[in-house]
C-alpha positions in Angstrom: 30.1 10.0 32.0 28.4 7.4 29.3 29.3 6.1 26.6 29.2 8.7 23.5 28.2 7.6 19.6 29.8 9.8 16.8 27.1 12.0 17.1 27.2 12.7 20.8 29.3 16.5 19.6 26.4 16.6 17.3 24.0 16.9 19.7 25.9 19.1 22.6 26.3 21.8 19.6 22.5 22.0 18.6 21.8 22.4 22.1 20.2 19.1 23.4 19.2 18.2 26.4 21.6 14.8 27.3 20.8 12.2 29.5 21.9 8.9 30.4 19.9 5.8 28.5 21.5 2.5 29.1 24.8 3.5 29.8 24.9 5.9 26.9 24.9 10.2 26.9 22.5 10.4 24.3 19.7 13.5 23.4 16.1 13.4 25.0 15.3 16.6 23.1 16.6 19.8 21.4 14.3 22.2 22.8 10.9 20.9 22.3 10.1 17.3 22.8 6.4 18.0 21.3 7.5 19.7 18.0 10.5 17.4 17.2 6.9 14.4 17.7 5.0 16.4 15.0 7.8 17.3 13.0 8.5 13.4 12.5 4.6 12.6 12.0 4.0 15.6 9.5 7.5 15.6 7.3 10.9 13.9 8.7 13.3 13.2 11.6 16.8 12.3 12.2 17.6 9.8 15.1 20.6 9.1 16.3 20.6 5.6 17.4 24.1 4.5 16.7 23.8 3.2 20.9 21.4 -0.2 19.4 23.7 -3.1 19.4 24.7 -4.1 16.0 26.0 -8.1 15.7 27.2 -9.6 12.2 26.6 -13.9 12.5 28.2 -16.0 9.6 29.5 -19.8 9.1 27.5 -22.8 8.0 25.0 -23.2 10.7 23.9 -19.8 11.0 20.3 -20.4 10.1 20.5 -23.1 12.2 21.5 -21.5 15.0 19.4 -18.5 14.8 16.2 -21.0 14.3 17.6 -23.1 17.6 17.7 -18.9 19.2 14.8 -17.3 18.2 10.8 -17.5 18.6 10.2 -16.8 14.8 11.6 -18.2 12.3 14.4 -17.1 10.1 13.7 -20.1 8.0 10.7 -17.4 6.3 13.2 -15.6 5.3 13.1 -16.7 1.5 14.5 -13.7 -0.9 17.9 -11.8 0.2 16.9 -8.7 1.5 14.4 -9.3 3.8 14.1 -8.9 7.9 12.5 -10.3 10.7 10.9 -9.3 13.9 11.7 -11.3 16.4 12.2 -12.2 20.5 14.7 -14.2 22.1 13.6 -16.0 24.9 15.0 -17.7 28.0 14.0 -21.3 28.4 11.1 -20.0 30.7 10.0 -18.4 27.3 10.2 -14.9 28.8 11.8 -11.9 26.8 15.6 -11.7 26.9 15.0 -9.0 24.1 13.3 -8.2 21.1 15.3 -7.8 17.6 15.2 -7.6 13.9 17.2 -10.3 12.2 18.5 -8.9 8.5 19.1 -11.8 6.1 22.2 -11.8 3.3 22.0 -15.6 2.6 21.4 -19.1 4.8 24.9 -18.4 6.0 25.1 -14.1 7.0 22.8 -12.4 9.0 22.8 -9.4 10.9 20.8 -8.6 14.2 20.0 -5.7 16.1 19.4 -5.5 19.2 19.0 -3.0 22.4 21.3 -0.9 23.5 20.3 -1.5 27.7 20.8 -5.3 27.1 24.0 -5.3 24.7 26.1 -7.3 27.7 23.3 -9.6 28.7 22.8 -10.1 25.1 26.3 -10.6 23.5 27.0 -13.5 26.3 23.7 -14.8 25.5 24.8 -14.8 21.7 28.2 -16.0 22.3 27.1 -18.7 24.6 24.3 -20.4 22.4 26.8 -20.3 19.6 29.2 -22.9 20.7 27.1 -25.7 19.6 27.0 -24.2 16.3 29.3 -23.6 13.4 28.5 -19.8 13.2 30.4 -16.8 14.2 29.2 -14.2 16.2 30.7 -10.5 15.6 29.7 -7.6 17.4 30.1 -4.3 15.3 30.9 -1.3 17.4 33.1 0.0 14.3 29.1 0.7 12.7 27.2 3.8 13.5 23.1 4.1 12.9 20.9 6.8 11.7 17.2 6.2 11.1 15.1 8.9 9.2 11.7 8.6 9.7 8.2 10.3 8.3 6.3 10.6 5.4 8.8 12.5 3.3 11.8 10.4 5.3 12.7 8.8 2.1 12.2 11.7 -0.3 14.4 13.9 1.9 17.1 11.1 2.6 17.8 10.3 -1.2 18.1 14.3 -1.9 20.5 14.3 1.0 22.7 11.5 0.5 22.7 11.0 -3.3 21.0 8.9 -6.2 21.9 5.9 -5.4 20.4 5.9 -1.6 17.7 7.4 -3.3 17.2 4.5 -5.6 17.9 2.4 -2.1 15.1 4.1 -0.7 12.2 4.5 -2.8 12.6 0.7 -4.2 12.8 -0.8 -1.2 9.4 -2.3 0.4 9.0 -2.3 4.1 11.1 -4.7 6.7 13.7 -4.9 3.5 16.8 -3.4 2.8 20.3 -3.0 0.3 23.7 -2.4 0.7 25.2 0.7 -1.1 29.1 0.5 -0.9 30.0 0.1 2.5 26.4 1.8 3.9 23.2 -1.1 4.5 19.9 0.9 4.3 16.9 -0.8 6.0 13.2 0.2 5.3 12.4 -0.1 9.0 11.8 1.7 12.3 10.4 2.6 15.5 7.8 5.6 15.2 4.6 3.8 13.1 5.4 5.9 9.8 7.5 5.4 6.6 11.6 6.1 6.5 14.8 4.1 7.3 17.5 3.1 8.9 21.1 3.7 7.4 23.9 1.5 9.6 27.5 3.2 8.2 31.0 3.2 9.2 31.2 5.8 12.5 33.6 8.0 10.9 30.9 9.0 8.4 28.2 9.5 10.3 28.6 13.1 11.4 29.0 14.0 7.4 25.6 11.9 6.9 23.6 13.4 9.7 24.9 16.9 8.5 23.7 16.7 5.2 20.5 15.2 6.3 20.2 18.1 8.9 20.8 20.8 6.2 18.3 19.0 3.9 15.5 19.4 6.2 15.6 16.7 8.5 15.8 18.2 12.0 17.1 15.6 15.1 14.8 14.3 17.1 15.4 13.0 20.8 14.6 9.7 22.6 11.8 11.9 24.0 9.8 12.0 20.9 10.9 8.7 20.0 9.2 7.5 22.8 5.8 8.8 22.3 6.3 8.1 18.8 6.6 4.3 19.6 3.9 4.7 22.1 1.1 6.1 19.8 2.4 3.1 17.1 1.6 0.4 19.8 5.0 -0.6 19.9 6.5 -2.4 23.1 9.6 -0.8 24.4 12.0 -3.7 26.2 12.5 -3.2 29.8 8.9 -1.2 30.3 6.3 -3.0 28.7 8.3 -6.6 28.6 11.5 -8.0 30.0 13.0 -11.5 31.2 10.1 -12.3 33.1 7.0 -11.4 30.4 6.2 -14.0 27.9 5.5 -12.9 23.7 1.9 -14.3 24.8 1.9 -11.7 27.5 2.8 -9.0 25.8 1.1 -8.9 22.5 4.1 -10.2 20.9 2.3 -14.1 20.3 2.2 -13.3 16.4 6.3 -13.2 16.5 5.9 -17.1 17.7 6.4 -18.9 14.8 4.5 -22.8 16.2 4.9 -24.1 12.3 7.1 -26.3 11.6 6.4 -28.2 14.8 9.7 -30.4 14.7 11.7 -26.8 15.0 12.9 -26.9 19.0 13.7 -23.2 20.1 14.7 -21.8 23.3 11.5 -21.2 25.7 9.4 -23.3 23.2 8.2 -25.7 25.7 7.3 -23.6 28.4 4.9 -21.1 25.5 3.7 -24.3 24.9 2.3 -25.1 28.6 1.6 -21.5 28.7 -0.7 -21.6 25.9 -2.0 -24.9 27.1 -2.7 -23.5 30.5 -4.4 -20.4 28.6 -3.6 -18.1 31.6 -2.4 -15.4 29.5 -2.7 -11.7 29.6 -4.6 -9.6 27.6 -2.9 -6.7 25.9 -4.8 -3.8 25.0 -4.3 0.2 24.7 -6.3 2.2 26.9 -7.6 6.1 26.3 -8.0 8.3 29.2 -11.5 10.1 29.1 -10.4 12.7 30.8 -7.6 15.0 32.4 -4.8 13.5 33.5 -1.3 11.7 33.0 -0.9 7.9 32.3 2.2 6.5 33.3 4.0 2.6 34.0 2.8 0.8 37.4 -0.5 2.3 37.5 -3.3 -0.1 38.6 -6.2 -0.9 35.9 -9.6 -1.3 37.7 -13.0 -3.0 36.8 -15.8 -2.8 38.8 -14.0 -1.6 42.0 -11.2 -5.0 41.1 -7.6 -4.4 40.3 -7.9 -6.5 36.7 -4.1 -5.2 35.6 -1.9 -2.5 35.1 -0.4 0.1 33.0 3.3 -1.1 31.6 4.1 2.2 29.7 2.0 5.4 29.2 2.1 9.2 28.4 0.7 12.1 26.8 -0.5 11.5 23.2 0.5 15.1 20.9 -1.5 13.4 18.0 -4.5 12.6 19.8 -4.4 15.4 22.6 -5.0 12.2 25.0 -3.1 10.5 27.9 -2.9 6.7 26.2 -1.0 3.8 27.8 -0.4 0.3 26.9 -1.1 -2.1 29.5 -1.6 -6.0 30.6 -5.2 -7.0 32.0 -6.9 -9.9 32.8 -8.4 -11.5 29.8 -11.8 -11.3 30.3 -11.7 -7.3 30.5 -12.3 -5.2 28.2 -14.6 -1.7 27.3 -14.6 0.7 30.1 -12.3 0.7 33.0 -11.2 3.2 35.7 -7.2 4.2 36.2 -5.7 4.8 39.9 -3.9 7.9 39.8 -2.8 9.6 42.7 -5.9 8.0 44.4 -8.4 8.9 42.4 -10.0 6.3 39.6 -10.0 8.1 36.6 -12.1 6.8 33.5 -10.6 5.1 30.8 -11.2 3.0 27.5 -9.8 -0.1 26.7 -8.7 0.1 22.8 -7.1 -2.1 20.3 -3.4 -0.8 19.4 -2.1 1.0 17.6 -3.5 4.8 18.2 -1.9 6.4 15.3 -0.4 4.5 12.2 1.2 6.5 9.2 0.3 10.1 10.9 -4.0 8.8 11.3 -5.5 8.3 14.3 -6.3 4.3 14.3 -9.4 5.5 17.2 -12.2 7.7 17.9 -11.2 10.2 20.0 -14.5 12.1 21.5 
């Protein structure tokens, strides 16, 4: 048995499916993987994702610390309000994990990270922090609902009352407020509008019941997967981990170079990456064909192995198999896909595939 969130009873009494992700019994689906994917790109979804790792960092040097921590820098951060994408990298510069950093003032911030690399993580936090005058509090009294699709807001302020509602429809994207004790986040994980409401866990079955009877129906990591996947958004563990650099993984616009006195873990070896310019290149790629993409998979050019797929799977949007993947950097246009022996045709494609419920490519 996993860990449960608040939700997990939730979840057994609609009927989901449970599996284990990261230590955690959480829902893949409730019946249909594919309808709870259009249900999020054509109205709205409700996630349960009270498993992601919330961490609360305060004192004097937080800023300090987190610009020492992270590849981009927090320092941009100029209104209250306001988040950051980020990665924090090892002193190789490879991927210990990806976050967003929320910011109150120079002195509070709040990440969130993965659930999979909460341990790895914490120590990480706990043992760059000693140099610093910050604090580092992990919050496991919070749970974390995110809503997402183009009428996630609209639905989400009729469901949880007018002042989320004024939360919601005012804020702009990668911001958020705090209502009484709930923080509500314009972000998320799928490529279309909504957000994501962190709340104390003894109110989040209440929340996600009212959301539920408004319209919202749950949605399972399932669909959240090939929700991600059709945004062109990396999933940590599949497309990068402690041993893939931001360059290597599409990620190189999260590098913040400017100012150039700012040291940051990994900043030196990026540096004699980039130098070196031995980098990947990270693309999407479209199957022409029949068939199923998946991780592992070997790209090939001209009868040469050039790369391979890190994540792929059927598109519902498109009606395509599409896959993110690493190749050499001189590749690009048509390519071939081993799978199961055979080298199936396939087209090399600028992420994402489909932004805001519209196909970002021509599919024939």
């Amino acid at each position: 048995m996993g860990q449960k969130t608040p939700l997990y009873d939730e979840h057994v009494a609609a009927g989901a499916k449970m599996i284990d992700f990261g230590g955690w019994d959480m829902p893949l689906h409730y019946g249909s993987q594919v309808e709870e994917h259009h249900q999020v790109r054509r109205d709205a979804g409700l996630f349960d994702v009270s498993h992601m790792t919330v961490v609360d960092l305060a004192g004097p040097q937080a800023q300090d610390f987190l610009r020492y921590l992270l590849a981009n820098d927090v320092a941009r951060l100029k209104a209250p309000g306001r988040a950051l994408y980020s990665c924090m990298l090892n002193a190789q510069g490879a991927v210990l994990d990806d976050l967003i950093v929320y910011y109150f003032d120079e002195r509070r911030y709040r990440l969130v990270v993965n659930a999979a690399t909460r341990v790895r993580d914490l120590a990480w936090l706990q043992t760059q922090a000693v140099a610093f005058d910050v604090g580092v509090e992990e919050r496991a009294d919070l749970a974390m609902i995110a809503v997402q699709g183009p009428m996630a807001c609209v639905k989400t302020g009729a469901a949880l009352g007018e002042a989320v509602a004024a939360a919601t429809v005012l804020q702009k994207p990668f911001s958020f407020v705090v209502v009484g004790e709930w923080f509500i986040a314009r972000t998320g994980y799928t490529g279309e509008d909504g957000c994501e409401i962190i709340l104390p866990a003894g109110q989040a079955v209440a929340a996600w019941r009212r959301l539920r009877d408004a319209g919202v129906r749950p949605v399972g990591l399932g669909a959240r997967d090939t929700l991600r996947l059709e945004a062109g958004l990396n999933l940590y563990g599949t497309d990068m981990d402690e041993h893939t650099t931001p360059l290597d993984c599409g990620l190189a616009w999260t590098v913040a170079w400017q100012p150039e006195a700012r040291d940051f873990i990994g900043r030196a070896a990026l540096a004699a990456q980039q130098q070196r310019g031995d980098s990947a290149r990270w693309v999407g790629l479209v199957l022409e064909g029949k068939g199923v993409l998946r991780g592992r998979q070997t790209v090939i050019k001209n009868g040469e192995a050039v790369g391979e797929i890190t994540s792929g799977s059927f598109s519902p949007t498109l009606g395509r198999a599409i896959a993110l993947a690493r190749l050499r950097a001189d590749v690009g246009g048509r390519c071939e896909v081993e799978v199961r022996g055979r080298a199936l045709p396939a087209r090399v494609v600028q992420p994402p595939f489909v932004r805001r419920g519209r196909p970002c490519i021509d599919v024939e």
